[in-house]
ROPAKE-618180 format. One record per residue (C-alpha): y, z, x. Coordinates in steps of 0.25 Angstrom, whole numbers, plus 2048, in hexadecimal, padded with zeros to 3 digits. Each point is the difference from the previous one (the first is absolute). Last residue first. Layout:
BEGIN
YZX;...
END
This chain:
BEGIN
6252B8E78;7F28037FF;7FB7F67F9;80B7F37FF;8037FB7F3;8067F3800;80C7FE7F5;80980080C;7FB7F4805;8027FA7F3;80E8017FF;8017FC80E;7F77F37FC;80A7FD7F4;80D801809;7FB7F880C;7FD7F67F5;80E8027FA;8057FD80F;7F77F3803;8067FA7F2;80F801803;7FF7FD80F;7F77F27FA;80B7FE7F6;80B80080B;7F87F7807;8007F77F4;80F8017FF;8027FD810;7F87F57FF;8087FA7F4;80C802807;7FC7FA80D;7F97F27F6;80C7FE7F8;8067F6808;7F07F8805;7FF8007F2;80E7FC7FB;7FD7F480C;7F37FD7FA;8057FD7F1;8038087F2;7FD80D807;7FD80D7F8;7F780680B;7F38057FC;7FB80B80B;7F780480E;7FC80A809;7F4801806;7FE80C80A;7FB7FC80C;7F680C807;7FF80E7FE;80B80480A;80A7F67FB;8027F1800;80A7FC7F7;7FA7F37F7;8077F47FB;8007F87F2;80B7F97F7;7FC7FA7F4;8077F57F8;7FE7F87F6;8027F27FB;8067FD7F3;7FA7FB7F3;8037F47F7;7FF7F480D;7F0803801;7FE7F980C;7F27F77FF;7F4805804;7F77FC7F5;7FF80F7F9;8107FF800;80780880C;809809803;80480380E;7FF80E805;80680280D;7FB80A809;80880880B;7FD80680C;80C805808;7FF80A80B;7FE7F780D;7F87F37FF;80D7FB7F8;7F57FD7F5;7FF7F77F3;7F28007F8;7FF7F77F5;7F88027F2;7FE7F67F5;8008067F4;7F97FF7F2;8068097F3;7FB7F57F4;7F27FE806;7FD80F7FE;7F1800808;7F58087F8;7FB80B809;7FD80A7F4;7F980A803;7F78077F6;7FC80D807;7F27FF7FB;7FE7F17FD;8057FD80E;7F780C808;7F37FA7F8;8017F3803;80180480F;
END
């Protein structure tokens, strides 16, 4: 194992300065959010930077759940739980977005096959 670390040089070093503390809040329907709290390295509120805000759900689909989740510029809980339709629908939008230029790409490379005998 030794040799994997000194090879790929990870650095797994913990930033003391950018601690959070992490809460999950849910209406056990759609909504998942976490609130990021900032901490100090002894676990004390760290009263210089905000909280943030990460909505989360999933859509269910033929495949299987597909995860959808974004950063919401929320100052509090309540902006949060506000922002979090609009926020949802934004990421959704970027899923729609990135599904179609993949369908794109793989048609473009489909009809860079070359069949024999057709």
């Amino acid at each position: 194992m030794n040799t994997i670390n000194q090879e790929q040089k990870i650095d797994f070093t913990v930033d003391k300065n950018n601690l959070y503390k992490e809460e999950a809040i849910t209406d056990l329907k759609v909504a998942s959010l976490r609130q990021l709290l900032p901490i100090n390295v002894d676990g004390t509120k760290d009263e210089t930077r905000d909280a943030i805000y990460i909505g989360h759900t999933q859509l269910l689909s033929p495949q299987g759940p597909i995860p959808i989740q974004s950063k919401m510029a929320a100052k509090n809980l309540k902006e949060a739980i506000d922002e979090f339709p609009h926020a949802m629908q934004q990421a959704l939008a970027q899923v729609v977005e990135e599904v179609k230029k993949q369908q794109q790409v793989q048609k473009q490379n489909e009809s860079r096959i070359i069949i024999p005998g057709r």
